[in-house]
C-alpha positions as CSV (number, residue, x, y, z in Angstrom):
1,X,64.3,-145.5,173.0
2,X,60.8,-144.1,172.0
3,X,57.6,-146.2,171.9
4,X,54.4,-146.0,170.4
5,X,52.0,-148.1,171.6
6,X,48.6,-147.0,169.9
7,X,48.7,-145.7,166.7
8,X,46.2,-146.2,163.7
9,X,48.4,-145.7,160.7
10,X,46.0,-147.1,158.2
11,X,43.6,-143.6,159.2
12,X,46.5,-141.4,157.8
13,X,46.0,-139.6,154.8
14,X,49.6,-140.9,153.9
15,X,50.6,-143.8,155.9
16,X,53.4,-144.5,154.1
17,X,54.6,-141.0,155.0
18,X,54.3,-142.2,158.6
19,X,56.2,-145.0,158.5
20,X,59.2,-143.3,156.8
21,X,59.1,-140.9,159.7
22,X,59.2,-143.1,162.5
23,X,61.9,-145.0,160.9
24,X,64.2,-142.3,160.6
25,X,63.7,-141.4,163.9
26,X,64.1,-144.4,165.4
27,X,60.8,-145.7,167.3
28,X,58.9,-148.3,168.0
29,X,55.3,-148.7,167.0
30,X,52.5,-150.6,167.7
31,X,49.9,-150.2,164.7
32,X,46.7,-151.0,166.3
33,X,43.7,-152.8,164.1
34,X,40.5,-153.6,164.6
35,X,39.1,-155.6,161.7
36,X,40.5,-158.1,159.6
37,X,41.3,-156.5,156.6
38,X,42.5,-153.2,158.2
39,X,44.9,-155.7,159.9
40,X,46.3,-157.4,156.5
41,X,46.5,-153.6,154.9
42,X,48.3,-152.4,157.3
43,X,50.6,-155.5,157.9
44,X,51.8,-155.4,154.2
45,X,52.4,-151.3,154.6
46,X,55.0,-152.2,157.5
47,X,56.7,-155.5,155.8
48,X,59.8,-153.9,156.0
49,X,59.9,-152.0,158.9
50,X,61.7,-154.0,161.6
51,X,60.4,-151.7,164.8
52,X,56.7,-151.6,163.7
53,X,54.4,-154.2,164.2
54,X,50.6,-154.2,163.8
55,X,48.0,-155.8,166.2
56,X,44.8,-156.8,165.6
57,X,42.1,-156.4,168.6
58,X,38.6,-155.2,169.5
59,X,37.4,-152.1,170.4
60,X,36.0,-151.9,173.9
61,X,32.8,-150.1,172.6
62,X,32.7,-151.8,169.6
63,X,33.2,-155.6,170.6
64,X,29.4,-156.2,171.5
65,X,29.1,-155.6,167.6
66,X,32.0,-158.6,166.5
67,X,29.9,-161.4,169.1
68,X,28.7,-164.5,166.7
């Protein structure tokens, strides 16, 4: 079994690409967000995918930025 637990498909030129990859080879990936919308993009690129899911979090150098 191979994990990834930090990747940022929605910054690849072709994400879709991406996903067809890891799902023919068999991993498991975490596709980290950080806003939002990046989160529901990304979440309807993987719909069908059953070994990628997509987080949503803040970045440690950017969370002072998200404080209401």
């Amino acid at each position: 079994m191979k994990f990834d637990m930090h990747c940022h498909l929605d910054l690849y030129k072709d994400p879709k690409d991406i996903i067809y990859q890891c799902d023919k080879k068999g991993l498991y990936v975490l596709s980290v967000t950080t806003t939002p919308n990046a989160y529901i993009g990304s979440n309807r690129l993987v719909s069908g995918c059953k070994r990628i899911k997509t987080a949503l979090g803040l970045h440690p150098e950017l969370a002072h930025l998200r404080h209401e």
